[in-house]
C-alpha positions as CSV (number, residue, x, y, z in Angstrom):
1,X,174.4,-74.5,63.2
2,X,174.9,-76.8,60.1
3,X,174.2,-79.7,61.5
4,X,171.1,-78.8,63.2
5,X,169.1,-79.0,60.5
6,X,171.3,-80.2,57.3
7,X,171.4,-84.2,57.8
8,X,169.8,-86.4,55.6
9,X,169.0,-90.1,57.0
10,X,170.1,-93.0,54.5
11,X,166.8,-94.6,54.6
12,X,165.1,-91.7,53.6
13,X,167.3,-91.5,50.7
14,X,166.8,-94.9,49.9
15,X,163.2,-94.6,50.2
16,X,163.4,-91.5,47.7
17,X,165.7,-92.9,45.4
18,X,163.4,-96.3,45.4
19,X,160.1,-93.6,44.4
20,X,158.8,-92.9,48.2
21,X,156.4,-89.7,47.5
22,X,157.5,-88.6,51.4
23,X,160.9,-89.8,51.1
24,X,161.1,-87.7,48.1
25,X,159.2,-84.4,49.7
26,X,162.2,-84.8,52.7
27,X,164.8,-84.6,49.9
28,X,163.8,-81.9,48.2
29,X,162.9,-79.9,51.3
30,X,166.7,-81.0,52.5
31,X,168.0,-79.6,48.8
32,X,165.9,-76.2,49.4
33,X,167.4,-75.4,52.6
34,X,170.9,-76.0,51.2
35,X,169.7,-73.6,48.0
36,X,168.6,-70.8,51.0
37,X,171.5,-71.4,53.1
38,X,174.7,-71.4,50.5
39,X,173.5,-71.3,46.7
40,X,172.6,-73.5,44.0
41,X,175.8,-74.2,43.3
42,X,176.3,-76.0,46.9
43,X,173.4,-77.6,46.8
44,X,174.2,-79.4,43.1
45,X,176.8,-80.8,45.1
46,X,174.4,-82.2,48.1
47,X,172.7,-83.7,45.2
48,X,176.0,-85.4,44.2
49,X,176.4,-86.7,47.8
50,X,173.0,-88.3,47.5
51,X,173.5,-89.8,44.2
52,X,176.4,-91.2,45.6
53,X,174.4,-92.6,48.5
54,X,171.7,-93.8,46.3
55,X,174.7,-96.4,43.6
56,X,174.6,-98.9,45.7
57,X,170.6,-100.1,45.8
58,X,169.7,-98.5,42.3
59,X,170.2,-99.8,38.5
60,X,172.2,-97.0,36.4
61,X,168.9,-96.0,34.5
62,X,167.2,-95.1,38.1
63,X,170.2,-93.4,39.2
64,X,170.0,-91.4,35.9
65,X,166.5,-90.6,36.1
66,X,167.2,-89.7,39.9
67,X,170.0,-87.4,39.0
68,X,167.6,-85.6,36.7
69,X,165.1,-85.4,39.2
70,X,167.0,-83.6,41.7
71,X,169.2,-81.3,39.1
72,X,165.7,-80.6,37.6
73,X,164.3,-79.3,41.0
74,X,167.8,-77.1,41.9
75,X,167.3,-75.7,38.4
76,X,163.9,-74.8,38.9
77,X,163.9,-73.6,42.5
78,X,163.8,-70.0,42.7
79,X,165.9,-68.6,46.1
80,X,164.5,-66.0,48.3
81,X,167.2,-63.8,48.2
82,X,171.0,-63.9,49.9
83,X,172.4,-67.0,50.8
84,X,174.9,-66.9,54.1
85,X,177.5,-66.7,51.9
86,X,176.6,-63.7,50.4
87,X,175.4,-65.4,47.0
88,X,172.2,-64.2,45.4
């Protein structure tokens, strides 16, 4: 199920946002199972969501350098094979 395994705590994205190495691993491992599970496209959007999370306790040059961060690692991540939606 979705849920089971797809929720992201706000602290841990604070932490991440704010440089946390851990914080940081739990994103991206958070953003790999949503690039296994429905595509890259889907999970630029998760990234998005935790963008959005992250406004309200960065500066805009950290949000920026965030964005990049995570957009860098989607771009970069190389899926096993089909998503559940069918995607490749």
């Amino acid at each position: 199920m979705l849920s089971d395994y797809l929720i992201l705590q706000k602290d841990v994205i604070k932490s991440a946002a704010k440089g946390n190495t851990y914080a940081k691993t739990a994103v991206k491992e958070h953003l790999r199972k949503w690039m296994e599970a429905h595509g890259k496209d889907h999970a630029r959007i998760e990234a998005q969501h935790i963008i959005i999370h992250s406004i309200s306790f960065l500066k805009r040059g950290e949000i920026v350098r965030y964005e990049k961060e995570l957009f860098d690692f989607i771009q970069d991540y190389k899926t096993t094979g089909t998503t559940q939606n069918g995607e490749t």
